[in-house]
N, C-alpha and C positions, 0 to 999 in steps of 0.2 A: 504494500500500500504506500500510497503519495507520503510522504513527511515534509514540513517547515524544518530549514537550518536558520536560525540566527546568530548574531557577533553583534556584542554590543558597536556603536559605532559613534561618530561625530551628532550633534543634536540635528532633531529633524528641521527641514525649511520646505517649503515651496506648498503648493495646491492641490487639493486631494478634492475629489467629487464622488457624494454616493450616491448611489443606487434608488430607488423605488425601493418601497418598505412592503420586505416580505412579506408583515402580518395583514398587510394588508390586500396585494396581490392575489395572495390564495381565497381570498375570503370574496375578491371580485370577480376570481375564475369563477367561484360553487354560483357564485348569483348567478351568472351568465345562461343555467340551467332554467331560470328564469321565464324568461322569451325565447322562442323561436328567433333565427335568424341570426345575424353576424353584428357580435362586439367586438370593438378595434381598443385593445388594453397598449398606453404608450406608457412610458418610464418603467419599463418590467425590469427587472435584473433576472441577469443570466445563473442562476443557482440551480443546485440542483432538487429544491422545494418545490420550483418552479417546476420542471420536470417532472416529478413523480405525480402534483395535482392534473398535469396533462395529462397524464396515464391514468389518472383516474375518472380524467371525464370521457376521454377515449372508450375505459371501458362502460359507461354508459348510452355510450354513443354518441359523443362528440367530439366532432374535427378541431382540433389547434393545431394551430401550425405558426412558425415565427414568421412576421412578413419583413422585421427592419431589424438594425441591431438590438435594438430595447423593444419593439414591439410586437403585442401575440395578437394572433386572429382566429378568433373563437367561432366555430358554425355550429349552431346549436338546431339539432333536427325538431320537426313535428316531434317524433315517437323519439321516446330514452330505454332504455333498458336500467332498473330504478334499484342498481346492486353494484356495489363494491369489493374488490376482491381481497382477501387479507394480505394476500401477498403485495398490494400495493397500499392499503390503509396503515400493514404496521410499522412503516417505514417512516410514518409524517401523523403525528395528532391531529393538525389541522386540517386534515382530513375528512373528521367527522362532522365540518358546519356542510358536508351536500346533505345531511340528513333535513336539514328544514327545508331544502327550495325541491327536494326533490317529494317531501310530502304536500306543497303547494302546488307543484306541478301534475304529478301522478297522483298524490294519493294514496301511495305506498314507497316504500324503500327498504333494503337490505343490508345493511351497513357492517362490514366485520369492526369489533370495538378498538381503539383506534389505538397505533403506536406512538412514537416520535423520542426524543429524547428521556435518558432515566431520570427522570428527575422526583423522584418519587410519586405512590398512590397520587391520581387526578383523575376520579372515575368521571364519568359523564352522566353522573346522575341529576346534576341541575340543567343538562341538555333537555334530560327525558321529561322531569317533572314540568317544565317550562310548557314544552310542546303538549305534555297529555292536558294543559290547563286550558290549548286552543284546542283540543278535541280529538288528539292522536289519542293510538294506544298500542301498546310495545311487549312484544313477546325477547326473549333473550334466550337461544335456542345455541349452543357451542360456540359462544364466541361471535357468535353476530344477531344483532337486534333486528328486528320483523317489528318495522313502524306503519300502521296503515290509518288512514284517516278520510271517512266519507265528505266528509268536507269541515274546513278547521273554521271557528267562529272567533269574534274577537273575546278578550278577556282582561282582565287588570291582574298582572304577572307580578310577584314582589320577590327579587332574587334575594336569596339569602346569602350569595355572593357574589360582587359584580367582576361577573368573571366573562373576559372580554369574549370567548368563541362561545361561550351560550348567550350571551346580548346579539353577535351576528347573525346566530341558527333563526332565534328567534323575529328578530328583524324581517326575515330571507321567509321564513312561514307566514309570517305574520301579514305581511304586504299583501297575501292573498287570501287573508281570512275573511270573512264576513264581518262585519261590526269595525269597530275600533277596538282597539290592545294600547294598553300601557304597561308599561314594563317599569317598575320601581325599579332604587339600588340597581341600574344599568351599570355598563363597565363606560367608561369617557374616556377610553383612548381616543387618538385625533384617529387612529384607524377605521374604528364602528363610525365616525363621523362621515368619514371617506366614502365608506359603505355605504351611509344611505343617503350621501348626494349620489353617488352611483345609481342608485335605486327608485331616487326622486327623479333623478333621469330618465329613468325607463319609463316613467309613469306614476309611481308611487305617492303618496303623501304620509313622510314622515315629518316629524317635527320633535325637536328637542335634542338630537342625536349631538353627541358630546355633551349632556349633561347626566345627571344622576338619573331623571325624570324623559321617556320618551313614547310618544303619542304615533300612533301607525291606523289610520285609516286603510280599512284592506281594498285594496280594487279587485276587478274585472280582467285586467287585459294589461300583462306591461311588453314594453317594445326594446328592442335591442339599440344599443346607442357606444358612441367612443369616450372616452375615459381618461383621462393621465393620473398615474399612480402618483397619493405624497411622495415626498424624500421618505428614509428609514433612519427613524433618529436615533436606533441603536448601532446602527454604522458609523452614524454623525459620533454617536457616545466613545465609540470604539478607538475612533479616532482621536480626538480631545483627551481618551485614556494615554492614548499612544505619545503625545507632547507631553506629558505628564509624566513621566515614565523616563524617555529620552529626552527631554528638556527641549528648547529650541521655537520655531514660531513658524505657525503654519495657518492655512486658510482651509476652511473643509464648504466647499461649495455646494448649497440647496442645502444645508444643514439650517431648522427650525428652531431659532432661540426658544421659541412660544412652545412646541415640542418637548423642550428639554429643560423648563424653568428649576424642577430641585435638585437635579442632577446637576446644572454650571452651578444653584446656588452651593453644594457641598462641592463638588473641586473647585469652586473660588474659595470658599473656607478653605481647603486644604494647600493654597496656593497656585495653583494654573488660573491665568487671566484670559478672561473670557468675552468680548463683545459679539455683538451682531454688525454684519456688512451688509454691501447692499444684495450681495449676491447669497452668502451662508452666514458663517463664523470664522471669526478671528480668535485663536488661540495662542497662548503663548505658554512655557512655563520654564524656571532657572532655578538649579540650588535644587538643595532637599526638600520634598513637600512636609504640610504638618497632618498627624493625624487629627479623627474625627471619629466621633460615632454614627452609624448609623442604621435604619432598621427600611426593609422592603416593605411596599405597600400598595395596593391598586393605586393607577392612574388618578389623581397626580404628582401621587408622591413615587418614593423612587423605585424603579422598576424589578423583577428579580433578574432580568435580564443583565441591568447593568453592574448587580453584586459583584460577582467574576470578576470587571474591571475594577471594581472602588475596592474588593481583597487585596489583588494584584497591586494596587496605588501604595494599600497600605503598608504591603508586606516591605517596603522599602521606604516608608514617612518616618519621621521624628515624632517616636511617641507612642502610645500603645489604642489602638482604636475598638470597638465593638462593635461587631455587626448583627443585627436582628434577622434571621428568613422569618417573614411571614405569611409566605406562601407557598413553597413547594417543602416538601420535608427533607427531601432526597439531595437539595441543591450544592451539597458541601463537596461532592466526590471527587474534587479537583486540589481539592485542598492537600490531599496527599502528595501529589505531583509539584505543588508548590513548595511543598516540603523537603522533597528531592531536592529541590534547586536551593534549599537554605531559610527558606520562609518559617518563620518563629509564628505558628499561628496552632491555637488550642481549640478545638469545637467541645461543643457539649450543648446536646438537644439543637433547639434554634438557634442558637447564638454562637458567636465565633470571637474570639482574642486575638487581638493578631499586634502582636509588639516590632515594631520597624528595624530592620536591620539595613546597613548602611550599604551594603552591594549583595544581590544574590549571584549563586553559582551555575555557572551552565550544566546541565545536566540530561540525559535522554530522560521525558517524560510523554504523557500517551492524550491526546484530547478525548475527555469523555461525552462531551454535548457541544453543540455549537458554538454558544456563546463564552463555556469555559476553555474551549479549545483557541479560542481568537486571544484570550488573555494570556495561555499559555506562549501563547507565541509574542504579546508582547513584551512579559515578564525577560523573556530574554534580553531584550534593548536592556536593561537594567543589570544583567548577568554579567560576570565575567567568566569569559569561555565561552565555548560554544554549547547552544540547545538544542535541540532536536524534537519535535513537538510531533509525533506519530499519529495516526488516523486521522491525517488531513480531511476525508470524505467528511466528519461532522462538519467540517469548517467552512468546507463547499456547502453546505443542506444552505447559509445564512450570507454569504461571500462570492460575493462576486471579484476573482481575481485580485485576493487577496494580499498574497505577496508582491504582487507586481504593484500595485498601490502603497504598500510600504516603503519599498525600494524607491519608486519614484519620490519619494518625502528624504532621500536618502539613510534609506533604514540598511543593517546589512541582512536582509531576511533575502531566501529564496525556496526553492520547493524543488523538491528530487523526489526520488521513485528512490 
């Protein structure tokens, strides 16, 4: 398998540009199952998430195919075939939002339960209870769910967690229920916002989306229409970890201050200087940073996405920081491999210790999720010696052409076989 080598090097300069935001990409292919007819998706990134969600709509029966470098072209038939196959669901959790547009659509679906990154238990059971509240109802038969639904009515939905891919499923069912649906305690990512201007595009009447509170008028009939994907502002984050880490001053272009407001506010507490341009972000950072505590939390506080980086920050700040998971159980597994490399960091339950050591060591270590896998690889800039960051393919699932964007900031990072 592909590996990241890094060598620390000289501090990073020049302009780095990201991507279309993943979470939110896959969540506007599953719409696209929607309407009949052809959606034009522009700002896609090339990952391999991206991929696997085409192989999932393929095996429903629908054409994608790339028409530009960043852009997908979606033909979505009359007839679906309303089943996914496990060998392509366990590869991507996000997987599981075709369950709402295809019980809006059909009326039925087959969903094997869904994979993606270990990040500890994340059953889909506030998927199921959402949808059975507009009128589904769901057998759970080896590993894949039997959702059918004669026709779904509106409802006032109160999630007891705002958890961003059951706000989307629901959303995606919702548009075609009867009545109006509100959805309390929504998730407010700028994502699900994204989603249902997408959706308001097609025809829909959503209202409130990005806030806690969101109102879904169900229609009749929606129409296929062109799109441009947000930026990804844990690419954006990735990056601004990256100047943080190897010091130096850089620009990350279509990177959303408004996207990432507690995130710059804790690495500017930690010392990386942060404004908005006209085009992204301007980042800077010199010297050893300071720690910080900090705890994860839905949208809009700070993401579990971006823990991995603010570890990694810490494991070489002035001072001893804590960090809170409050969301996934499982999120620490990377922590060992930091370890390898000289990282002074102690877990116990949720929470994490992590006391700043003045240079870590290069060391072979193994990426276990996406996003801890991109840290790993940053961690090296800070190393002395050389790293080796193995099972690059997590890195791909989020990355688009990852090391070559680092390199280009003059990182000494590159990727071998």
């Amino acid at each position: 398998m592909d590996r990241f080598v890094v060598r620390p090097g000289a501090p990073l300069s020049g302009t780095v540009a990201v991507e279309g935001a993943k979470n939110s990409t896959l969540k506007l292919m599953a719409a696209t199952l929607l309407a009949q007819g052809r959606h034009v998706l522009s700002n896609v990134p090339r990952i391999t998430d991206v991929d696997t969600m085409a192989e999932v709509l393929a095996a429903i029966g629908v054409w994608v195919r790339w028409t530009g470098d960043h852009e997908l072209t979606v033909d979505c038939p009359a007839e679906l075939q309303p089943e996914t196959p496990y060998e392509l669901v366990e590869r991507m959790r996000a997987s599981v939002v075709v369950l709402g547009p295809l019980l809006a659509r059909c009326g039925e679906a087959r969903v094997a339960m869904p994979g993606g990154d270990d990040l500890g238990p994340r059953p889909i059971d506030y998927h199921l209870q959402g949808l059975a509240a507009l009128g589904a109802t769901f057998e759970t038969v080896h590993g894949t769910v039997y959702a059918r639904a004669g026709s779904l009515t509106g409802a006032r939905i109160v999630l007891e967690f705002p958890s961003h891919t059951t706000t989307d499923n629901l959303l995606m069912a919702a548009v075609r229920a009867k009545g109006t649906t509100v959805i309390e305690n929504a998730a407010r990512e700028p994502e699900v916002a994204d989603l249902a201007a997408f959706l308001n595009r097609m025809g829909a009447r959503i209202v409130g989306a990005g806030g806690s509170t969101i109102e879904v008028e169900g229609v009749d009939e929606l129409l296929p229409v062109d799109h441009v994907v947000i930026p990804d502002r844990v690419e954006a984050a990735t990056f601004l970890a990256a100047v943080g880490l190897a010091g130096g001053e850089i620009e990350v272009e279509r990177g959303r201050f408004d996207h990432l407001d507690m995130l710059i506010q804790k690495l500017g507490e930690m010392g990386v200087r942060i404004a908005p341009t006209a085009t992204g972000l301007w980042a800077a950072a010199s010297g050893r940073l300071r720690s910080l505590d900090v705890a994860t939390l839905p949208y809009p506080g700070v993401a579990s996405d971006y823990k991995p980086l603010l570890v990694t920050l810490l494991a070489v700040a002035d001072g001893v920081g804590i960090v809170t998971e409050n969301l996934f159980s499982g999120r620490w597994r990377y922590v060992d491999e930091l370890r390898r490399m000289g990282a002074d960091i102690r877990t116990e339950g949720s929470h994490a210790v992590v006391r700043g050591v003045q240079r870590l060591s290069g060391a072979p270590v193994r990426a276990p999720d996406i996003r801890a896998g991109a840290s790993l690889v940053l961690a090296g800039l800070a190393a002395d010696g050389e790293t080796t960051v193995s099972s690059a393919q997590h890195v791909d699932r989020g990355y688009e052409r990852f090391a070559e964007k680092l390199a280009a900031l003059g990182a000494d990072v590159r990727r071998e076989r």
